[in-house]
DSSP file (Angstrom, degrees, kcal/mol; ACC not computed):
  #  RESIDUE AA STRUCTURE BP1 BP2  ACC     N-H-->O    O-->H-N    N-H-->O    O-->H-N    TCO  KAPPA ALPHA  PHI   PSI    X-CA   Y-CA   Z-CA
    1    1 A X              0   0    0      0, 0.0     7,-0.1     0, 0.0    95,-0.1   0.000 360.0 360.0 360.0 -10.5   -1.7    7.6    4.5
    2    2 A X        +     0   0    0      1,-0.1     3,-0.3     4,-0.1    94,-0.1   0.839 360.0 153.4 -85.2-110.8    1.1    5.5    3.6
    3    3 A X  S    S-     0   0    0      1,-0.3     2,-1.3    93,-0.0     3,-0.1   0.718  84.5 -65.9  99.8  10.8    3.8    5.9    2.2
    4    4 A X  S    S+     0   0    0      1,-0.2    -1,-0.3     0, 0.0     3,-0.1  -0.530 111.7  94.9  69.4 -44.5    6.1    3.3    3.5
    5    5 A X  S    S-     0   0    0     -2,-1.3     2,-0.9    -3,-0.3    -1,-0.2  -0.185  88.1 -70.8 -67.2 155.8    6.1    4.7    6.9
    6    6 A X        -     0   0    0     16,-0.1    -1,-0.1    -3,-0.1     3,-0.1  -0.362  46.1-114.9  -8.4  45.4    3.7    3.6    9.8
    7    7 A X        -     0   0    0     -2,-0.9     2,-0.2     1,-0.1    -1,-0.1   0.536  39.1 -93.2 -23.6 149.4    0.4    4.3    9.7
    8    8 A X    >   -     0   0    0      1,-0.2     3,-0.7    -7,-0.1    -1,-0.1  -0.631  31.2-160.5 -38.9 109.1   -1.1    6.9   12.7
    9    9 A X  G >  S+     0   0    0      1,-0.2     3,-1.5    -2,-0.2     4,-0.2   0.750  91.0  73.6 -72.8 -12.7   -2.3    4.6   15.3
   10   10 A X  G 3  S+     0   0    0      1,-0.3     3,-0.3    81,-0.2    -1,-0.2   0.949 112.4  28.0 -55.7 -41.9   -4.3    7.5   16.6
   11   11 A X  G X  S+     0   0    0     -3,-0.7     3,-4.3     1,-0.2    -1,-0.3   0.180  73.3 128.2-102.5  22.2   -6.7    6.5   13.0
   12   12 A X  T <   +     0   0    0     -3,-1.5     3,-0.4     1,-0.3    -1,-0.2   0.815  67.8  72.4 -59.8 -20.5   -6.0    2.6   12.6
   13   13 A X  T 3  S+     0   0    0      1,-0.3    -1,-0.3    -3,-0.3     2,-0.2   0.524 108.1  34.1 -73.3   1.4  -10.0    2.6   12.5
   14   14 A X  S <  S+     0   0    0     -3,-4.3     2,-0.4    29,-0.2    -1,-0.3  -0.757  89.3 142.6-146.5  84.8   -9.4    4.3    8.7
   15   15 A X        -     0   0    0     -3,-0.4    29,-0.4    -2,-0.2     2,-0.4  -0.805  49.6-130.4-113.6 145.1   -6.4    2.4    8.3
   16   16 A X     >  -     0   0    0     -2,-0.4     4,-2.6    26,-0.2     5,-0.5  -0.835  31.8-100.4 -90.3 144.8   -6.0    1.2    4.4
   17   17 A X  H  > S+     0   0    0     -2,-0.4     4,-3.3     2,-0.2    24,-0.1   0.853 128.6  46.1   5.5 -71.0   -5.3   -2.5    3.6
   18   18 A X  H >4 S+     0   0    0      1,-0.2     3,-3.0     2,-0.2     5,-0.1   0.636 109.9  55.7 -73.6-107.5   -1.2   -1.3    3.0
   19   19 A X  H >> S+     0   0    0      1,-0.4     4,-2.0     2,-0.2     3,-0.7   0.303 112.2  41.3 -96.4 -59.9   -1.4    0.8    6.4
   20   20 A X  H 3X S+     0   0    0     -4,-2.6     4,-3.1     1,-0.3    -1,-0.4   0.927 111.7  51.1 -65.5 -29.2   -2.5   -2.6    8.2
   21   21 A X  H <X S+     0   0    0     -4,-3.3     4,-2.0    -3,-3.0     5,-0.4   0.983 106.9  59.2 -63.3 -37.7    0.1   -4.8    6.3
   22   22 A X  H <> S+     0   0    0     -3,-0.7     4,-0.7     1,-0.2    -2,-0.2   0.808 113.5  41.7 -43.2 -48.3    2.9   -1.7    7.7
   23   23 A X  H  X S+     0   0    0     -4,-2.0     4,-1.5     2,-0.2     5,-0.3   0.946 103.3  62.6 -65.8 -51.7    1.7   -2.8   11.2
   24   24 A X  H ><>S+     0   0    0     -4,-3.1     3,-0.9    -5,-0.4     5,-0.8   0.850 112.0  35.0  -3.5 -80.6    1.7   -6.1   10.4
   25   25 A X  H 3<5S+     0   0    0     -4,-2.0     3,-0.3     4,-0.3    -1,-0.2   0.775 118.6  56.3 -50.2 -32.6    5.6   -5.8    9.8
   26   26 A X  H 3<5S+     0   0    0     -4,-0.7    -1,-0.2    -5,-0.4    -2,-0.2   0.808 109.4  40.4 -74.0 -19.0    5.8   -3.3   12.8
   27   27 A X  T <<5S-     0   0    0     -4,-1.5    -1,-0.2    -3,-0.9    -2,-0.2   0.569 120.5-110.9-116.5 -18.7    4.3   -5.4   15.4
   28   28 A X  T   5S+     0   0    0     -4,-0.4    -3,-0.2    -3,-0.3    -2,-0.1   0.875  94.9 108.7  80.4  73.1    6.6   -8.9   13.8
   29   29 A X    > < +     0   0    0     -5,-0.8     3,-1.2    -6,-0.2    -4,-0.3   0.058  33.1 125.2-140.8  25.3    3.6  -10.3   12.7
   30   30 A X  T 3   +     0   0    0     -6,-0.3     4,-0.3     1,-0.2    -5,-0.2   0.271  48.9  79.8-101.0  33.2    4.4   -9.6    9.0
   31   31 A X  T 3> S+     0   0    0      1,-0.2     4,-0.5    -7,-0.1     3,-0.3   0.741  93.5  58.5 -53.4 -42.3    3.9  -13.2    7.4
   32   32 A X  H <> S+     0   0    0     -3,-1.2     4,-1.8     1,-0.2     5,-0.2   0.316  79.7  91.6 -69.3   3.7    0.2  -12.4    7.5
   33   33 A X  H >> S+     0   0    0      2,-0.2     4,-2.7     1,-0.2     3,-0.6   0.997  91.9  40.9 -69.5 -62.1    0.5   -9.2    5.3
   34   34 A X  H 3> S+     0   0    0     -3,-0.3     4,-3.2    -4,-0.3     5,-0.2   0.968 119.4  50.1 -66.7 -41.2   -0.1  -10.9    2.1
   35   35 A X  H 3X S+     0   0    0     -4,-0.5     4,-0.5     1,-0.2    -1,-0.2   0.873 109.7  44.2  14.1 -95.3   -2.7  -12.8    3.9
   36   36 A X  H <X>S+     0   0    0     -4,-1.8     5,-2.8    -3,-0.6     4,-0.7   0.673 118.2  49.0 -78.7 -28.9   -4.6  -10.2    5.5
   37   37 A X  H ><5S+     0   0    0     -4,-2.7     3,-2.7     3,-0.2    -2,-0.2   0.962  99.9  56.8 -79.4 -45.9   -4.4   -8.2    2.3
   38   38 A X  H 3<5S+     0   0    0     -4,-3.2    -2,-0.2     1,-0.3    -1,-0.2   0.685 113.4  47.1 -47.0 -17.6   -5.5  -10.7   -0.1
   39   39 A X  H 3<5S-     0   0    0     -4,-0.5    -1,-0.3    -5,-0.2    -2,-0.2   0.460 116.7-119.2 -93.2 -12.6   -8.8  -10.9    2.4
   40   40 A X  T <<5 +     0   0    0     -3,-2.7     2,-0.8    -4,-0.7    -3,-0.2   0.796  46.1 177.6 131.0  64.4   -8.9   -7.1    2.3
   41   41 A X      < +     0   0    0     -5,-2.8    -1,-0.2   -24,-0.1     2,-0.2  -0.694   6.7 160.9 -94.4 111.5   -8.4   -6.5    5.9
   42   42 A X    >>  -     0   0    0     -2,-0.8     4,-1.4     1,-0.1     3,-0.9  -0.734  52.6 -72.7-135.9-154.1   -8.2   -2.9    6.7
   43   43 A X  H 3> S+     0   0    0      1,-0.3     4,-5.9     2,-0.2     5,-0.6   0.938 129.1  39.6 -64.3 -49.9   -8.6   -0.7   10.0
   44   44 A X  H 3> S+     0   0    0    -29,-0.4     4,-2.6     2,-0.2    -1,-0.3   0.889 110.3  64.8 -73.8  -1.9  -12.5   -0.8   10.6
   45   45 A X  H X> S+     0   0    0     -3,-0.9     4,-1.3     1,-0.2     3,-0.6   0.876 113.3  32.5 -63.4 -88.1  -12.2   -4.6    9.5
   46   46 A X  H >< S+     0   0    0     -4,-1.4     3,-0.7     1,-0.2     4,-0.4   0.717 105.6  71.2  -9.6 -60.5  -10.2   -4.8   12.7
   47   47 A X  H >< S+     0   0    0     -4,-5.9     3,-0.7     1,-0.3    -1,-0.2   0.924 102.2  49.7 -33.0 -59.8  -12.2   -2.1   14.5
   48   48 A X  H X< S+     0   0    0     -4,-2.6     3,-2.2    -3,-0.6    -1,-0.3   0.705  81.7  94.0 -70.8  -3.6  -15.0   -4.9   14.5
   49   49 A X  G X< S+     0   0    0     -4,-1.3     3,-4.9    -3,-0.7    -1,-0.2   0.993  82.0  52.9 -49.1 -51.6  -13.0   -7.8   15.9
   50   50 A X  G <  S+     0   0    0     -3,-0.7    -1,-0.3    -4,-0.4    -2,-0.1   0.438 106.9  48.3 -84.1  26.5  -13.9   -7.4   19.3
   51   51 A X  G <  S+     0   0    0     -3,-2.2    -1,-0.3    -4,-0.1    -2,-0.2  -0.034  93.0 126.8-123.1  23.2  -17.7   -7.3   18.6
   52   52 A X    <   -     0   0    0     -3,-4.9     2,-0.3    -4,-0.1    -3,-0.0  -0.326  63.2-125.4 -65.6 175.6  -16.5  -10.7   16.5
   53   53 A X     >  -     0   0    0      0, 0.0     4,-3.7     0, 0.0     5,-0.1  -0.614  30.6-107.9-111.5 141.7  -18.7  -14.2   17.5
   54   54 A X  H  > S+     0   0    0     -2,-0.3     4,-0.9     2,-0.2    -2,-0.1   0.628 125.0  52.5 -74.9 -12.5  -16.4  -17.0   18.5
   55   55 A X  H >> S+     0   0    0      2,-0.2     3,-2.6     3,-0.1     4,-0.6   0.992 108.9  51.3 -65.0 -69.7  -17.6  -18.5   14.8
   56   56 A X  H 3> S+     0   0    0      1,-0.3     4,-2.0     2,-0.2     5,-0.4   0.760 107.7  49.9 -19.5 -67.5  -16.6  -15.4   13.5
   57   57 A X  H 3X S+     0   0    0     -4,-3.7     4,-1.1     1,-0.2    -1,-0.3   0.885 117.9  37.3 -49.5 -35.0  -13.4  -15.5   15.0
   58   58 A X  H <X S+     0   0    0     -3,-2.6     4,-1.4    -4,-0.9    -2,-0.2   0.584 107.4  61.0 -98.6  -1.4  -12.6  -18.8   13.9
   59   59 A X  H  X S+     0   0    0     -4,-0.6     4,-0.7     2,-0.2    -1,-0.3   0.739 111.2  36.6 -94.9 -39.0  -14.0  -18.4   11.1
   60   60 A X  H  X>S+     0   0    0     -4,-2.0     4,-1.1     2,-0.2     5,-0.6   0.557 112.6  75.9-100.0 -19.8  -11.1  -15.0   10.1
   61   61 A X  I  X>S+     0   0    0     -4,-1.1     5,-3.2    -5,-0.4     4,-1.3   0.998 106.6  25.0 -44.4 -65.3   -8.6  -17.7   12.2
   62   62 A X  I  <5S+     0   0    0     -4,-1.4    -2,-0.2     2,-0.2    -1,-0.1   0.674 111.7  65.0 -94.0 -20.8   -8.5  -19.7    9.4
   63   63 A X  I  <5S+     0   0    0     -4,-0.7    -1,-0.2    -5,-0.2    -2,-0.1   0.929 112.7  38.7 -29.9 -62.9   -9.1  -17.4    6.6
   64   64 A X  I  <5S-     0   0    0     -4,-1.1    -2,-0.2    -3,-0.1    -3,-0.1   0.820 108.3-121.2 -74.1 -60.9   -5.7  -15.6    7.4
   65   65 A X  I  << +     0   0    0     -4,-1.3     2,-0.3    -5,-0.6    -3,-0.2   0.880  53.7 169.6  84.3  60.6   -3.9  -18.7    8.3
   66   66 A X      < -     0   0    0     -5,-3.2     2,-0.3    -6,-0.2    -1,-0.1  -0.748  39.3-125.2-103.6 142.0   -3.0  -17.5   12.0
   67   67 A X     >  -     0   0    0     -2,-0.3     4,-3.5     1,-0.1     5,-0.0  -0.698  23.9-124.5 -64.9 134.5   -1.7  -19.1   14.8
   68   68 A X  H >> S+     0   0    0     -2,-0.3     3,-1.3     1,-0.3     4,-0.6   0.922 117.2  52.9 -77.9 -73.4   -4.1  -18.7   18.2
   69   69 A X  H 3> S+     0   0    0      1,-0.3     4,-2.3     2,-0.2    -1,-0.3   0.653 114.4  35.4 -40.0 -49.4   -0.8  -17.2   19.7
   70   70 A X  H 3> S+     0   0    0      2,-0.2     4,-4.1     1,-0.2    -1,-0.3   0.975 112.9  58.9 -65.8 -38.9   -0.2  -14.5   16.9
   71   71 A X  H XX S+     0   0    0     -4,-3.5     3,-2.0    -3,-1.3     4,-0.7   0.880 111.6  47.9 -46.1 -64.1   -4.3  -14.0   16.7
   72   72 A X  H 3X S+     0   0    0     -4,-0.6     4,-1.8     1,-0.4    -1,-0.2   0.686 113.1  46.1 -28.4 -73.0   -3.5  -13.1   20.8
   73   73 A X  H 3X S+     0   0    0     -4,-2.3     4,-2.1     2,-0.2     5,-0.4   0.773 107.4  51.0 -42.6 -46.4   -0.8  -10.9   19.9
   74   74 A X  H XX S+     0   0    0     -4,-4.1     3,-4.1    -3,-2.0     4,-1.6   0.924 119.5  40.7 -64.4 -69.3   -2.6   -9.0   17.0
   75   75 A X  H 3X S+     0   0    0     -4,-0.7     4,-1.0     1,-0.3     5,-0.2   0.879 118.5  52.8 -41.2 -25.0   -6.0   -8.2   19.9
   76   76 A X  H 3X S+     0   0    0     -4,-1.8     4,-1.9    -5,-0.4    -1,-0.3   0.902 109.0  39.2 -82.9 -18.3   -3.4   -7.6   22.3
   77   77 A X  H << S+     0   0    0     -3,-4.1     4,-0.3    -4,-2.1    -1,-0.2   0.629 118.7  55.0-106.1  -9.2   -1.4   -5.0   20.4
   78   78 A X  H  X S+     0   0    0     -4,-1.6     4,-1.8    -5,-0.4     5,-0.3   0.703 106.9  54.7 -73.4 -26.0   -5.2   -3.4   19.1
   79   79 A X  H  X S+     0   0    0     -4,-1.0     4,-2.2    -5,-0.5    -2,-0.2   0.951 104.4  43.1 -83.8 -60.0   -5.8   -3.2   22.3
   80   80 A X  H  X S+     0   0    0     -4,-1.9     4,-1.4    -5,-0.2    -2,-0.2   0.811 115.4  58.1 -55.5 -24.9   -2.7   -1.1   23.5
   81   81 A X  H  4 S+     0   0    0     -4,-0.3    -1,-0.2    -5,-0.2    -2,-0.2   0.973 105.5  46.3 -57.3 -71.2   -3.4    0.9   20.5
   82   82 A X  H >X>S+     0   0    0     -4,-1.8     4,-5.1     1,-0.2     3,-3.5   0.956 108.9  52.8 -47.7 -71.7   -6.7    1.6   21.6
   83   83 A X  H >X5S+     0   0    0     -4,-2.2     4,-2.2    -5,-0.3     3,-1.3   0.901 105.3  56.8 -32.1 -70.3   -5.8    2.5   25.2
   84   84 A X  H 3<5S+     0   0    0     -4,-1.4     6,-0.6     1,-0.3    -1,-0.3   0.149 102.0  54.8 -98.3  51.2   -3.6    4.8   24.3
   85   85 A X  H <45S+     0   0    0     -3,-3.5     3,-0.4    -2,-0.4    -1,-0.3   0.672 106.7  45.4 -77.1 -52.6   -5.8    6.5   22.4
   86   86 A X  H <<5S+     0   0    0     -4,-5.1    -2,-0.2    -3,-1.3    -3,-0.2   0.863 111.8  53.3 -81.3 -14.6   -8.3    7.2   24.7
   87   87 A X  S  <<S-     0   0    0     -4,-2.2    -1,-0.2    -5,-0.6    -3,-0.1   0.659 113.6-120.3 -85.3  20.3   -5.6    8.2   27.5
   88   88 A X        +     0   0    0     -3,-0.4    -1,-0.2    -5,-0.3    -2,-0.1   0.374  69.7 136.3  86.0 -15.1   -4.4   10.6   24.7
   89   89 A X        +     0   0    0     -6,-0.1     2,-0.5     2,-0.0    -4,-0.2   0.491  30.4 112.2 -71.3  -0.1   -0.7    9.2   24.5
   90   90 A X        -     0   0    0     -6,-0.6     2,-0.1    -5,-0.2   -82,-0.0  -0.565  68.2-119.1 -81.1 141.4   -0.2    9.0   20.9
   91   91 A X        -     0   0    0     -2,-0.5     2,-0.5     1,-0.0   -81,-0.2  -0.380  20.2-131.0 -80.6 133.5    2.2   11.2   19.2
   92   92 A X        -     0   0    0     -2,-0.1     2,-0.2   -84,-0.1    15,-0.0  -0.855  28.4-171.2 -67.3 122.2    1.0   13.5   16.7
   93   93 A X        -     0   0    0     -2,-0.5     2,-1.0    13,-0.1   -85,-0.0  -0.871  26.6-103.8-125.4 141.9    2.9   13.3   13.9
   94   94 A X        -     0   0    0     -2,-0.2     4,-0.1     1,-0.1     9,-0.1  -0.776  41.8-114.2 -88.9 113.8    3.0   15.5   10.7
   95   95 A X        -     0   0    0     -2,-1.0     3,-0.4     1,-0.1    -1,-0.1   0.470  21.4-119.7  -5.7 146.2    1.2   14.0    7.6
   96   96 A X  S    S+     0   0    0      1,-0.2    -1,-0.1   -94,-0.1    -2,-0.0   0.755 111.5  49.2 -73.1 -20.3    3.5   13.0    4.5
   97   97 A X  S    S+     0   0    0      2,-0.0     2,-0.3   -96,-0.0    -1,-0.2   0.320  86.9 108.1-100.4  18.7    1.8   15.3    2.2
   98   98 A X  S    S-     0   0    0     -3,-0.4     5,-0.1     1,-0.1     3,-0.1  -0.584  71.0-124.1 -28.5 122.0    1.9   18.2    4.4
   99   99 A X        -     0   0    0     -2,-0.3    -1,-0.1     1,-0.1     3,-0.1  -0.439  23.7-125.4 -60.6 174.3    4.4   21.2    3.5
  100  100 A X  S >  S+     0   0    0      2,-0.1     3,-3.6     1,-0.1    -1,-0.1   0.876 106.8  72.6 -73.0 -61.6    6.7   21.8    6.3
  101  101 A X  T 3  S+     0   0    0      1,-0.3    -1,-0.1     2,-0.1     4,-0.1   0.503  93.3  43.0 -20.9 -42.0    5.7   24.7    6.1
  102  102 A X  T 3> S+     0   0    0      2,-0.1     4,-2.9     1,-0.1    -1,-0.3   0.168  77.9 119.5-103.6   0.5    2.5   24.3    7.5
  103  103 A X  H X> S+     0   0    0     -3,-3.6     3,-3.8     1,-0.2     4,-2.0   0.839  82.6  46.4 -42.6 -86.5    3.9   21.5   10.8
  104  104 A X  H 3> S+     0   0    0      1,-0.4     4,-2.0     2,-0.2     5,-0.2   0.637 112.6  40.6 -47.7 -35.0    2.5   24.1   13.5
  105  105 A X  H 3> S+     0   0    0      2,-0.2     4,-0.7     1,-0.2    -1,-0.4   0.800 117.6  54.4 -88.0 -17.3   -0.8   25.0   12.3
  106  106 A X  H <X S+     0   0    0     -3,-3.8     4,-0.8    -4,-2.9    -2,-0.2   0.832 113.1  43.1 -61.4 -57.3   -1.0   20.9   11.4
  107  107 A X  H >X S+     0   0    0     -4,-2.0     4,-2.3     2,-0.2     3,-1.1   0.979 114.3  46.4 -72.0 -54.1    0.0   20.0   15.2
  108  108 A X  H >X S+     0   0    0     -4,-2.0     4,-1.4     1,-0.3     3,-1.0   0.891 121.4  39.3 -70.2 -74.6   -2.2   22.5   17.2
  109  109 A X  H 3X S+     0   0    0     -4,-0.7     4,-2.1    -5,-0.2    -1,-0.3   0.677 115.7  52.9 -28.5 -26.3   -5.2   21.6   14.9
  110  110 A X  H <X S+     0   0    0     -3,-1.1     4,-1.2    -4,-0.8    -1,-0.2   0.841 113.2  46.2 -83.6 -52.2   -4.0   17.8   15.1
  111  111 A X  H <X S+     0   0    0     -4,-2.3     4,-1.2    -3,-1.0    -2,-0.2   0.645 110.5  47.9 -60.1 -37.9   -4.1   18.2   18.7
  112  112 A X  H >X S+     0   0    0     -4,-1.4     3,-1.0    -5,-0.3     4,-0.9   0.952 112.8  52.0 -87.0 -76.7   -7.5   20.0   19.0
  113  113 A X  H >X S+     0   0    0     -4,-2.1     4,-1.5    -5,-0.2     3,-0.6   0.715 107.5  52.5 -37.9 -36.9   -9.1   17.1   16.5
  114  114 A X  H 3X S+     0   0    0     -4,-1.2     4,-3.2     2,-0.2    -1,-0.2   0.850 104.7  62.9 -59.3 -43.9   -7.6   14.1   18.9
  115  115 A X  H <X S+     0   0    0     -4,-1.2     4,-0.8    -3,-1.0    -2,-0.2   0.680 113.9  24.3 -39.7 -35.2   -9.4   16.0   21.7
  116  116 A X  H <X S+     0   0    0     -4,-0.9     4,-3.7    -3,-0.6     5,-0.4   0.852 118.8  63.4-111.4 -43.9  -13.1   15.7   20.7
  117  117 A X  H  X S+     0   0    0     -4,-1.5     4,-1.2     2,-0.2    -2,-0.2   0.892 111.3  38.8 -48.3 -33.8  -12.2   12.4   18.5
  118  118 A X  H >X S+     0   0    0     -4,-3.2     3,-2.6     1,-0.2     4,-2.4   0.997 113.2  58.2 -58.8 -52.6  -11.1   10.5   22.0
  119  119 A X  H 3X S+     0   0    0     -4,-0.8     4,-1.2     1,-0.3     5,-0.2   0.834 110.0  42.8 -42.0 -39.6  -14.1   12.3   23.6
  120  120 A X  H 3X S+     0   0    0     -4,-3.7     4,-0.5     1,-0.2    -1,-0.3   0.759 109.2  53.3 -93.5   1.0  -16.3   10.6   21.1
  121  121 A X  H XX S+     0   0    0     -3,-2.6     3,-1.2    -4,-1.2     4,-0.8   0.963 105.0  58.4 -90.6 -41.0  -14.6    7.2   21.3
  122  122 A X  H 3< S+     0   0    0     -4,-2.4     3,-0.4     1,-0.2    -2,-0.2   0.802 112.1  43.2 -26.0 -43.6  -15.3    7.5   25.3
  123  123 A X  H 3< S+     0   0    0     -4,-1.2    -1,-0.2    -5,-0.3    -2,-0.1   0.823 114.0  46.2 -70.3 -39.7  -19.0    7.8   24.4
  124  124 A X  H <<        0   0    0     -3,-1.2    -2,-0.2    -4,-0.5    -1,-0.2   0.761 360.0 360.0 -87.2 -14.5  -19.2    5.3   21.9
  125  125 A X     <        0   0    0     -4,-0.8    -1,-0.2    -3,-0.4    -2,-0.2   0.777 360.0 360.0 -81.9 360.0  -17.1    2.6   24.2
């Protein structure tokens, strides 16, 4: 998924390790990259924060070696992620190992797959 560019936020829940340190940077929170890798933090790690235990929390607080301000900022910018998932706003983008060739039938499929994945995160929230 990498590749030096951004990970999809539309999939951060199958985010790799590198895809979350790439947000890291993206979000200015990338002091924690080595961190967050060296603890092997990757999207569904994340995914589970908000069903975290305040132990639990304090517990990945100090693991990481975060500041409660940045911790805010990382739920707060998982959180915009998430939103605009389910209202659909995330840009489709074409894969890096995708021919060109292949962009259109990659976006209307891309498009069709975002449709029932939101539908099933609506269900699940």
């Amino acid at each position: 998924m990498s590749r030096g560019r951004s990970p999809e936020p539309l999939d951060f829940f199958i985010w790799t390790v590198q895809d979350v340190g790439l947000w890291l940077e993206e979000i200015n929170l990338g002091s924690y990259r080595q961190s967050f890798e060296e603890n092997g933090v990757n999207g569904e790690y994340l995914e589970s924060l908000s069903m975290f235990t305040t132990e639990q929390i304090l517990r990945f607080i100090r693991r990481c070696h975060m500041k409660w301000g940045d911790f805010i900022t990382l739920c707060k910018e998982l959180r915009r992620i998430k939103v605009a998932c389910l209202k659909g706003e995330q840009e489709v983008r074409r894969p890096w190992w995708a021919p060109s060739c292949l962009s259109t039938v990659f976006m209307r499929v891309a498009k069709r797959n975002r449709q029932s994945r939101v539908v099933s995160l609506k269900l699940e929230a």
